[in-house]
C-alpha positions as CSV (number, residue, x, y, z in Angstrom):
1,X,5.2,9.8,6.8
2,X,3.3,8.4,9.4
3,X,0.9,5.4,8.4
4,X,-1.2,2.4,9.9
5,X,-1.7,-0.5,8.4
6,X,-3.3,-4.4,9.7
7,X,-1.8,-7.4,8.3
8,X,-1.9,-11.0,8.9
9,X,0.4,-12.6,11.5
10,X,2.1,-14.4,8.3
11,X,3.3,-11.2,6.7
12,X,4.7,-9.6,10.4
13,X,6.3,-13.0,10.9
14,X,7.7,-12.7,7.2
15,X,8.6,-9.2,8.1
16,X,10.3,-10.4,11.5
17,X,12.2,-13.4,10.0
18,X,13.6,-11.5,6.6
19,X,13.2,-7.8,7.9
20,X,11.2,-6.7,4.8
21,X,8.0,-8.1,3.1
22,X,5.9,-6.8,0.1
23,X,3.0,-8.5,-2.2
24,X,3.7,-10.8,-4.5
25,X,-0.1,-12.0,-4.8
26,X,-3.4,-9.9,-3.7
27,X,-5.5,-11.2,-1.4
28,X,-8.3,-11.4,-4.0
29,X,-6.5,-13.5,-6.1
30,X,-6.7,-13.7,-9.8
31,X,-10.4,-11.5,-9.9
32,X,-10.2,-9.9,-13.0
33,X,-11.4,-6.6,-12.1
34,X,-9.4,-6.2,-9.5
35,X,-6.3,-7.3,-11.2
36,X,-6.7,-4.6,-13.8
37,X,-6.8,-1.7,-11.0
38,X,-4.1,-3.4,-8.9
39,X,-2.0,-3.3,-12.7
40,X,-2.9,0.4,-12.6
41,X,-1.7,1.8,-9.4
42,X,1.1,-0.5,-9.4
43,X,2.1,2.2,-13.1
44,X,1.1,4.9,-11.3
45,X,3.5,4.4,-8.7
46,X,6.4,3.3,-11.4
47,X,5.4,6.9,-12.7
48,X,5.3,8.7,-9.9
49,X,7.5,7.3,-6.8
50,X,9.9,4.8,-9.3
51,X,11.0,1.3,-9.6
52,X,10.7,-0.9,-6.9
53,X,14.0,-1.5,-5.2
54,X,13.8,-5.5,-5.3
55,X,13.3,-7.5,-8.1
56,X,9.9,-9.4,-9.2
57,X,7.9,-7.0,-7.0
58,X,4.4,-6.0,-9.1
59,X,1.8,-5.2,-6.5
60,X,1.7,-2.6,-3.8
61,X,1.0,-2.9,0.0
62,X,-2.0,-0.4,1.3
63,X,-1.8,1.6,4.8
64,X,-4.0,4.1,5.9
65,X,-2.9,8.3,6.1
66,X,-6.4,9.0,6.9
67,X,-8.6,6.5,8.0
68,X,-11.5,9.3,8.2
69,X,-10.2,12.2,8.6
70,X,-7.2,14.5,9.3
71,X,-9.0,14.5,12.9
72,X,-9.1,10.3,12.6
73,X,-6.4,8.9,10.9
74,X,-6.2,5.3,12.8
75,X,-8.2,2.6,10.9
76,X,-10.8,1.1,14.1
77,X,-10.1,-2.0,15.4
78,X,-13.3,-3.6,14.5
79,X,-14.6,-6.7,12.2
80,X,-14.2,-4.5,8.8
81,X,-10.6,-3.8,9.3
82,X,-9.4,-7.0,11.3
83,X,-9.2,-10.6,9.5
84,X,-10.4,-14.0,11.3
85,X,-7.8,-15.1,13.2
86,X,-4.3,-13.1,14.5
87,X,-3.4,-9.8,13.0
88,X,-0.6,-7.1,13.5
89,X,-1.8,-3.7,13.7
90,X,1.6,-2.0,13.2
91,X,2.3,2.0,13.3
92,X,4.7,3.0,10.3
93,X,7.0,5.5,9.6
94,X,7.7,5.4,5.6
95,X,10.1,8.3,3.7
96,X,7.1,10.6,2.1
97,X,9.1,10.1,-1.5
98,X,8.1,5.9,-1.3
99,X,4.5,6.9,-0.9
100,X,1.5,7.5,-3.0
101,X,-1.5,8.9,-1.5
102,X,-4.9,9.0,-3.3
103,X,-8.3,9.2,-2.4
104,X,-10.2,5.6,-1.2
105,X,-13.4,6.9,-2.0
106,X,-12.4,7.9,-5.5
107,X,-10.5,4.6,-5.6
108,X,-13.8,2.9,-6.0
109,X,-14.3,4.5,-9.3
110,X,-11.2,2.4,-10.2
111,X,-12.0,-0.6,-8.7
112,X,-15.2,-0.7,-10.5
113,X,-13.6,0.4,-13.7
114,X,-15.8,3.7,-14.1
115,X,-14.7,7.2,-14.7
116,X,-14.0,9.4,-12.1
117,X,-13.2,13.0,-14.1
118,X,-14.9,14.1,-16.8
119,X,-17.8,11.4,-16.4
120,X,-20.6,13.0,-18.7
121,X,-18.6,13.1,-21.9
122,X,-17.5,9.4,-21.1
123,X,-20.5,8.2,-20.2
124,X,-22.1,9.8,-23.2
125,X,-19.9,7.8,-25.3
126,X,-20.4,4.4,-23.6
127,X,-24.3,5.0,-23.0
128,X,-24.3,5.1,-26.9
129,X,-22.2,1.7,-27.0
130,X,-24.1,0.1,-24.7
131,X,-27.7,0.8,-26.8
132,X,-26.0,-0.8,-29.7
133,X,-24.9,-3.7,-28.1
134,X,-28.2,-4.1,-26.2
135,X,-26.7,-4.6,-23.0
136,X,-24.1,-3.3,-20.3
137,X,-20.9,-3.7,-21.8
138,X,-17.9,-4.6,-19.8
139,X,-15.0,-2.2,-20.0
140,X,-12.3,-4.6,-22.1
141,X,-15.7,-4.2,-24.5
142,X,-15.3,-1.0,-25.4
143,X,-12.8,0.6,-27.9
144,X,-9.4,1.1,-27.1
145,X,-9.3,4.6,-27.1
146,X,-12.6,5.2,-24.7
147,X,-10.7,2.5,-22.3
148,X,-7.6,4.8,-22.2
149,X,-10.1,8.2,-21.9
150,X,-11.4,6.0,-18.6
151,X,-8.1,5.1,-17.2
152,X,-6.7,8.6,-18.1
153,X,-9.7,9.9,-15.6
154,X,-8.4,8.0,-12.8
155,X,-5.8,9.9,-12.3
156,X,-8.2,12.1,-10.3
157,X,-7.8,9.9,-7.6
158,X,-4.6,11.5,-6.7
159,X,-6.1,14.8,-6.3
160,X,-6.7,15.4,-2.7
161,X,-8.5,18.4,-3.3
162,X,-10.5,17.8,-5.8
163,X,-14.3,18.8,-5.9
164,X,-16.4,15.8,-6.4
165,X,-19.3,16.5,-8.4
166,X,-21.7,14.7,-6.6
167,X,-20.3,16.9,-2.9
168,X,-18.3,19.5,-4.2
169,X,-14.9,20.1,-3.0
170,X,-13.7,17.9,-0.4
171,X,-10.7,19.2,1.6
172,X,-8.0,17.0,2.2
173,X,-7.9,16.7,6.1
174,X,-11.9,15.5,5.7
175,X,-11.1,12.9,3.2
176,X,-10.0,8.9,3.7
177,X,-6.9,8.6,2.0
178,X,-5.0,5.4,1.6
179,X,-1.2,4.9,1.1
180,X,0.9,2.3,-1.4
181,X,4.1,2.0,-1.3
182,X,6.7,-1.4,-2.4
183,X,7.7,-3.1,0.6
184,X,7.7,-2.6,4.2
185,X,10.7,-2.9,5.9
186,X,11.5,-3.6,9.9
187,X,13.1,-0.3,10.5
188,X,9.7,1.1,9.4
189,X,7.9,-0.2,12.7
190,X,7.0,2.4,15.3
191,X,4.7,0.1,17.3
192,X,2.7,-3.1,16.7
193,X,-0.5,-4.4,18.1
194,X,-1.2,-7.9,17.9
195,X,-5.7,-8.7,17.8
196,X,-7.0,-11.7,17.5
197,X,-10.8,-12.2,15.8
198,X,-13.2,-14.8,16.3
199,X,-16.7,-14.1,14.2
200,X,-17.5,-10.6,15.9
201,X,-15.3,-10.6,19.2
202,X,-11.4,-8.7,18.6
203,X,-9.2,-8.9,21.6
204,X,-5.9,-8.0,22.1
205,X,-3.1,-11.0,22.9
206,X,-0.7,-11.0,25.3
207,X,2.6,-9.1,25.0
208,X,-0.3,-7.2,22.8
209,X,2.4,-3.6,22.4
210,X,5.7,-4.0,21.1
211,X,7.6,-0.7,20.9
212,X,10.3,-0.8,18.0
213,X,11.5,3.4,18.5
214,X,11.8,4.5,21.5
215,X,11.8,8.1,20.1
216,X,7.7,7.8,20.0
């Protein structure tokens, strides 16, 4: 499966130096929030691509399948995508069986711990919560079992086809999908780009294309 994915210089010299890397720490550190849905996938995947093949691994690394589209599946080079300082834009070839797609709109619902299918009847529920408490409650607030009917509704976000009820259905070759998978290893380089960002300006270094299969 083809993918793209922009990493720091640290993690392609990690990769380069012990032919494999993978994320023992996300980059947002210990935010709560985030922790929770990084917990999630990181299940999901257990549940639905297996185990991770090397010890003490318990966070995913993200690529892109569609940055945009089916039509636009390359993440820009631009100030959103690219970190201050040097990055490796690297092309990826991963085995389709080591990867989880899902949607990265949807994924929002996750993120900010709000259902995604079957919203009404759950936000019924927690509207009615909320009016008792006086105020928004936070989602480790509510019972148990309306926690698990939220999570359960994020498995939506693995639906590529699914009609949104705010759009309707979305096919997948017009959605942005992003890709998890354990670890990235060096065989898994087609090519890398190495950018380098200052505030606003991205350029490309020297030696900026590195071709690892000449098959491409």
């Amino acid at each position: 499966m083809r993918l793209w994915t922009i990493q720091g210089i640290e993690i392609y010299e990690q990769l380069v130096r012990d032919g494999v890397t993978y994320c023992t720490r996300p980059s947002f550190g210990d935010e709560p929030v985030f922790m929770h849905a990084y917990h999630w996938i990181a299940d999901q995947m257990r549940r639905r691509i297996g185990e991770p093949l090397i010890g003490g691994i318990e966070y995913p690394m993200w690529a892109w399948y569609q940055y945009d589209s089916a039509k636009k599946k390359k993440p820009p080079r631009n100030r959103f995508n690219v970190q201050e300082g040097i990055s490796a834009y690297m092309e990826i070839e991963v085995p389709e069986k080591d990867v989880l797609l899902s949607s990265f709109s949807s994924w929002q619902a996750v993120l900010n711990q709000c259902p995604l299918s079957n919203w009404k009847s759950i936000d019924k529920k927690t509207d009615k919560l909320d009016k008792e408490a006086g105020r928004l409650l936070d989602f480790n607030e509510y019972p148990v079992e309306i926690q698990k009917e939220i999570e359960d509704s994020w498995e939506a976000v693995f639906d590529l086809d699914r009609r949104d009820e705010d759009v309707g259905r979305t096919h997948k070759r017009n959605r942005s999908i992003q890709a998890t998978f354990w670890a990235l290893y060096m065989e898994n380089i087609v090519s890398v780009e190495f950018l380098e960002r200052k505030g606003n300006d991205i350029k490309r270094t020297q030696l900026s294309r590195v071709r690892f299969n000449s098959n491409d």
